[in-house]
N, C-alpha and C positions, 0 to 999 in steps of 0.2 A: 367275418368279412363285411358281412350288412353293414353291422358298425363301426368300422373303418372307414368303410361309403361315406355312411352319413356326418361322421366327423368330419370329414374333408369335405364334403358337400356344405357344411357347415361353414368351415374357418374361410373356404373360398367367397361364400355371402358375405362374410364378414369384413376380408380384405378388402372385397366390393365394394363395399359400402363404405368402408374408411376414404379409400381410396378416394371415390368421388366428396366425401366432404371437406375433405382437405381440396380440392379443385375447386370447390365451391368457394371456400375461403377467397379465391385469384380473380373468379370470375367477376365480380361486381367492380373489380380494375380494370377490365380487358379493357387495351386500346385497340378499335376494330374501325372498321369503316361504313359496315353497318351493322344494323341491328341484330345480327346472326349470330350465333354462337351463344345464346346465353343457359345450358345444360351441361353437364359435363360430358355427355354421349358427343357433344358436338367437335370433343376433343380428345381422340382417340389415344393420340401418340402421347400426350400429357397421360392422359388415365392410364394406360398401360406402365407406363415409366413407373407412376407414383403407386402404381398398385403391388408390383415388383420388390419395391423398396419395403411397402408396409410387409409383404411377404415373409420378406427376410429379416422384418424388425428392425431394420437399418434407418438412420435419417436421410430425409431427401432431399436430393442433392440440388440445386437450383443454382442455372449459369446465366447472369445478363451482359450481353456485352454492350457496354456506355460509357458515361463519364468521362469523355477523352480528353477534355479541357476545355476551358471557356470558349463562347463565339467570340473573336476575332471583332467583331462587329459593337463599341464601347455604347451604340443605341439600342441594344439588347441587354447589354449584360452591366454591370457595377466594375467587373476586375479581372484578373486571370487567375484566383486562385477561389476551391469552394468554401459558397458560402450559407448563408440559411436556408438558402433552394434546397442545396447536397444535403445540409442536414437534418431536414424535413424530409429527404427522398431516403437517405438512410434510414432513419427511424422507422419509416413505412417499411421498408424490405424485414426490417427486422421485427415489425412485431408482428408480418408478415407469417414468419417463423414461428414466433411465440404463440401465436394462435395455433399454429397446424401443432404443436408440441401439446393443446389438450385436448387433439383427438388423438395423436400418435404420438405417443411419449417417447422414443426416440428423436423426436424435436425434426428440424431442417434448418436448411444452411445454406446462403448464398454467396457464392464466388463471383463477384466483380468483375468483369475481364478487359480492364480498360481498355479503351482502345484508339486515346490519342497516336501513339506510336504509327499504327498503321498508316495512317490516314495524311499527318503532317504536311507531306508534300503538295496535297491535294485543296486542303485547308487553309495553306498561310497560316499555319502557329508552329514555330521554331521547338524541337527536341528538348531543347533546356526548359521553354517556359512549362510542353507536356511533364518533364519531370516534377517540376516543381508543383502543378498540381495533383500530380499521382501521390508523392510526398506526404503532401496536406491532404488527401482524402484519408491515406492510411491514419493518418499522425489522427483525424476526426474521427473514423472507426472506435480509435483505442480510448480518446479522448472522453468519446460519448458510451463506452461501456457496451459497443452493437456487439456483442458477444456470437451472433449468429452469422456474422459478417465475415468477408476476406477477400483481398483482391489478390487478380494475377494479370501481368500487361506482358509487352514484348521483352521486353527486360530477362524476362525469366526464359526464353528459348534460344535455342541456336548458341549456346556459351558467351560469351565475352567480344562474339562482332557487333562492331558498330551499328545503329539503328539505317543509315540506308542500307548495308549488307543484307539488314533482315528483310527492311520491303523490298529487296530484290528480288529474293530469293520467295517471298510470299507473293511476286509478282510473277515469277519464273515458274514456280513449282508448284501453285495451290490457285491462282484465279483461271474464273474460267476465260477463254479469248473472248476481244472486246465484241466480234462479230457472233457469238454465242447471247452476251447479253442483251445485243440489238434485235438478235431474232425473237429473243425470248418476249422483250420489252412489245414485239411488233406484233406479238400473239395474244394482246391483250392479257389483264387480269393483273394481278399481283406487283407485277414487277412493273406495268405500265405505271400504276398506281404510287408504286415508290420512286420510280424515276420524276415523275411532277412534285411530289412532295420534295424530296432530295433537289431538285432544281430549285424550288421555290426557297428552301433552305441556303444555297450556295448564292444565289442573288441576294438573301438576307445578310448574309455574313458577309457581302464583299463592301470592302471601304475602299474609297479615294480611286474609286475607277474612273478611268478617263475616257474613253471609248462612249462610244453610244446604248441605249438600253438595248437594241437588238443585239449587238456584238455581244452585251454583257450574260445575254440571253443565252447566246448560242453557247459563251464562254463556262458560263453554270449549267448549262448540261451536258455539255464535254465532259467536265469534271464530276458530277453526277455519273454519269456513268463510272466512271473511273471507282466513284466511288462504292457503287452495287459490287463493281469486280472483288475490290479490297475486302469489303463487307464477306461477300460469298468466301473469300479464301480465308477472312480470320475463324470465319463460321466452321471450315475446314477444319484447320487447327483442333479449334477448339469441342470439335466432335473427337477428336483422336484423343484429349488431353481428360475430356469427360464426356465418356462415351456412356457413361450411366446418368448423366444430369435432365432436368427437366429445362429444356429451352427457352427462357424468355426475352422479351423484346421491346425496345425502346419505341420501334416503328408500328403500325398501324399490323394486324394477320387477318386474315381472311381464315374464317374455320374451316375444319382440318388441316390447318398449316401444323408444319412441327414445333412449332412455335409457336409463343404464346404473348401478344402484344401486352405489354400492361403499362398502365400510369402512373408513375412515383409521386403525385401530390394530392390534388384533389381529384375524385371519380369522376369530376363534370368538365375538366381541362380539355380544350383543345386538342385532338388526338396526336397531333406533332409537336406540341410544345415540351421540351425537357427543361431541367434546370441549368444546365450548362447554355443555353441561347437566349433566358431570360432572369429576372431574378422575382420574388417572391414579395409578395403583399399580406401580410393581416388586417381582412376585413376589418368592420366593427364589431364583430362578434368573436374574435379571435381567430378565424376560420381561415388556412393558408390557399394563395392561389397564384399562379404565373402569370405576367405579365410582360412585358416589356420596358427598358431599363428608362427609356425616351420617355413612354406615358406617365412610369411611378415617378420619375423627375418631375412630369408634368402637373399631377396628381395629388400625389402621396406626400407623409411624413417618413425622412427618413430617418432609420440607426442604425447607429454605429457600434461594432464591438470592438477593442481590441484599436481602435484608434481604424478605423477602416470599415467601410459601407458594407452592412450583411444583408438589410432589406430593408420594406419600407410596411407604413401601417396609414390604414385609410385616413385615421385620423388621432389626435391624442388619447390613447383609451387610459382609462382605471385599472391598473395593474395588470399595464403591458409587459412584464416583465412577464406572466404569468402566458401570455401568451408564446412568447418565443418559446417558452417551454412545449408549445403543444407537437408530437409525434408527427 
């Protein structure tokens, strides 16, 4: 029996210990707001998940919900469909994977959960053009060999009703009421924090407003909120859909959250900037980073792939081509 003990006493350290180096791999991404969280202890609900998973020798499962489709906003962004941003953000999730694969050979895998669909109404970007880039990310996954990758968007629930039927019904049945988000927002902390950010955002994306800055003000966080609610109920969803995955997130987390903020380009970005609201720079050193589509205009050398703008480069470099290649 002693020995049983201590074998299990054993393989429990062990899982410990994988567990948290595999975390450690995410943490030098965390998008946070401050300085906190950088331990794996700092992150319970993540450590538990991953440690689970090493348990059972299974791969670990990892769910982002993002990429919903371009900003709206053509002094942010290049286009409406992804481009060197997405495929510098993919390559990051996926080698993402390929690292924790040699601590834990059972690998990990991340699900996509786009989340244009939800959101449309809130946004100003029309169901057809969200399709189309959902389309082009899958078609970029397969394209670029992200073997660790896969998405899943609204498309895939509720059978064959139309996209408002769904946010009806994701409006009806899974957000929480909008006087619920206001108390929350009024209690300080987290969610105060993402409704500024999510405003600041909705003022960026709005084009050809007419009204005054105040009105446009009030008008992007109306819709800000709107958007916490959506967010919270795809969040819903997708806790029922992958009730075993480890949480990550496009937004800013405060530690202990069940989620885990992280940044798909460079570690030193912006902590709200994604690639779908801006598009992508190579330094002179080959080195990728987000900016805005107005500066790199202003700025930048661009190129073109495919007869269509992917991004831009500080300057002429010596086998640029070698750059777009980089992860």
């Amino acid at each position: 029996m002693s020995t049983s003990i201590s074998r299990n006493d054993s393989e429990d350290k062990q899982a410990d210990q994988v567990a948290r180096e595999i975390l450690a791999v995410l943490l030098p991404r965390r998008r946070t707001t401050d300085d906190d969280g950088p331990t794996p202890d700092d992150w319970p609900v993540q450590l538990a998940k991953i440690r689970t998973a090493v348990e059972r020798r299974i791969p670990i499962d990892f769910i982002i919900p993002g990429f919903p489709c371009k900003s709206p906003n053509p002094a942010k962004v290049a286009g409406t469909l992804p481009d060197e941003a997405e495929r510098v953000a993919l390559h990051v999730l996926n080698e993402i994977c390929s690292q924790i694969s040699h601590v834990h050979p059972p690998g990990a895998r991340v699900t996509i959960c786009s989340d244009g669909h939800v959101f449309t109404d809130i946004i100003g970007v029309d169901d057809e053009t969200i399709v189309e880039y959902n389309d082009a990310l899958v078609k970029m996954i397969a394209d670029e060999g992200l073997s660790h990758l896969s998405t899943f968007d609204l498309r895939e629930i509720w059978g064959d009703g139309d996209f408002a039927a769904k946010r009806h019904q994701l409006d009806t049945q899974w957000a929480p009421a909008l006087d619920d988000i206001r108390a929350d927002v009024k209690a300080g902390g987290n969610s105060a924090r993402l409704l500024r950010g999510m405003t600041r955002f909705m003022i960026a994306d709005t084009v050809d407003w007419a009204g005054t800055k105040s009105q446009l003000q009030k008008n992007a966080k109306q819709r800000a909120y709107q958007l916490i609610r959506f967010s919270t109920a795809w969040g819903n969803i997708l806790d029922i859909h992958f009730p075993e995955a480890v949480r990550l997130s496009i937004h800013p987390q405060p530690r202990l959250s069940p989620k885990l903020g992280i940044k798909l380009i460079a570690p030193d970005d912006d902590i709200w900037t994604t690639p779908w609201h801006s598009v992508l720079v190579y330094d002179t050193s080959g080195r990728p980073r987000l900016t805005s589509h107005a500066e790199a205009r202003a700025k930048y050398v661009p190129v073109h792939q495919d007869g269509s703008l992917s991004h831009f480069i500080e300057q002429p470099l010596t086998g640029c081509a070698n750059a777009q290649e980089l992860p």
